[in-house]
N, C-alpha and C positions, 0 to 999 in steps of 0.2 A: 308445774302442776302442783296445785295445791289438792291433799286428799285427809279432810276430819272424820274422824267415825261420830257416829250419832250419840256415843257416852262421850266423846270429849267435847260435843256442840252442847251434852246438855249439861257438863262440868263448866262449861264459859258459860250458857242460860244465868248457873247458878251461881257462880265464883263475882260475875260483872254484869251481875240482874239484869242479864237481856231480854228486849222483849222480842218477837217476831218483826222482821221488817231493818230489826240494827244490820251492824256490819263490823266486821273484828280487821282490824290490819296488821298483817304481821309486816316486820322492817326492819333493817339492820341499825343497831345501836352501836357504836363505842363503848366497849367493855372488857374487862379483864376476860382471859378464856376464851371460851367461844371454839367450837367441835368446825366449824369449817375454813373461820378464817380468824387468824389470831387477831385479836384483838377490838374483835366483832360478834356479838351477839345477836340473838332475834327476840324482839322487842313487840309488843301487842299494845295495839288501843285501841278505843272504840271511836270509829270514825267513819262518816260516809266516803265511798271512793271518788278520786278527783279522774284519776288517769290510770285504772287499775289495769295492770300488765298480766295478772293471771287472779281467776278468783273462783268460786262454788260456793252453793247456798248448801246447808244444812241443818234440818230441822228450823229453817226460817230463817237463819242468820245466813249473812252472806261474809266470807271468809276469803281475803281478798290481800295482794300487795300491789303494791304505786308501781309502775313504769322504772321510776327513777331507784328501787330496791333490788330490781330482780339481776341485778349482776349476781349477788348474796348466792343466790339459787343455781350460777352458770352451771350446769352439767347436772342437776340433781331436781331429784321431786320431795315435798314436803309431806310425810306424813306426822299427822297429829291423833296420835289414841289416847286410851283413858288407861291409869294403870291403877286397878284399886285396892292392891294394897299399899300403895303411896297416897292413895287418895288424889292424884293430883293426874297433872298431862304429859306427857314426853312428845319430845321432837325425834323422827328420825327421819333420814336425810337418807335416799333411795338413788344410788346411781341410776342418771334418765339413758336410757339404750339412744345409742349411734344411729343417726338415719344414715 
C-alpha cells in the first residue's frame, strides 16, 4: 500500500511541475544506505504505469510502483508526508499487519 498525504502530492505538483493526470513511480535503486534494505534506496520518476503492482491518485497525480519493485515493500506500507520544517518529503515504512 501506497499512502501520500495531500501536502506531499502537492510538494511533488511543485518540486516536478506536475500536472493533473501525471503519475509518480516510486522503485528500488542501487545505492549506498537505504532504511530497508542495504544497499537499496527508493528512487522516484515521472512516468506512466506499465504493470503497477500497488498505486493511489492524490490531488490528481497517481502514485504508483511496477509489479517488478514491490519485493522493496515485502511486509511493509509506504507512507509519504510533508515535513515543513525541512521543507521537503519523508518516507516512512509502516509494518503491514498479518492476515
Amino acid at each position: 500500500m501506497i499512502h501520500v498525504s495531500s501536502e506531499a502530492a502537492a510538494w511533488f505538483k511543485k518540486e516536478l511541475g506536475l500536472q493533473e493526470g501525471q503519475a509518480v513511480r516510486f522503485f528500488a535503486r542501487y545505492s549506498a544506505g537505504g532504511k530497508l534494505h542495504p544497499g537499496f534506496s527508493l528512487g522516484i520518476d515521472v512516468d506512466q504505469p506499465v504493470s503497477p503492482g500497488i498505486k493511489s491518485e492524490v490531488e490528481g497525480i497517481t502514485f504508483y510502483m511496477e509489479d517488478q519493485d514491490l519485493w522493496y515493500l515485502d511486509g511493509y506500507h509506504l507512507n509519504v508526508t510533508y515535513d515543513p520544517q525541512l521543507g521537503d518529503i519523508e518516507y516512512e515504512y509502516e509494518v503491514a499487519a498479518s492476515n
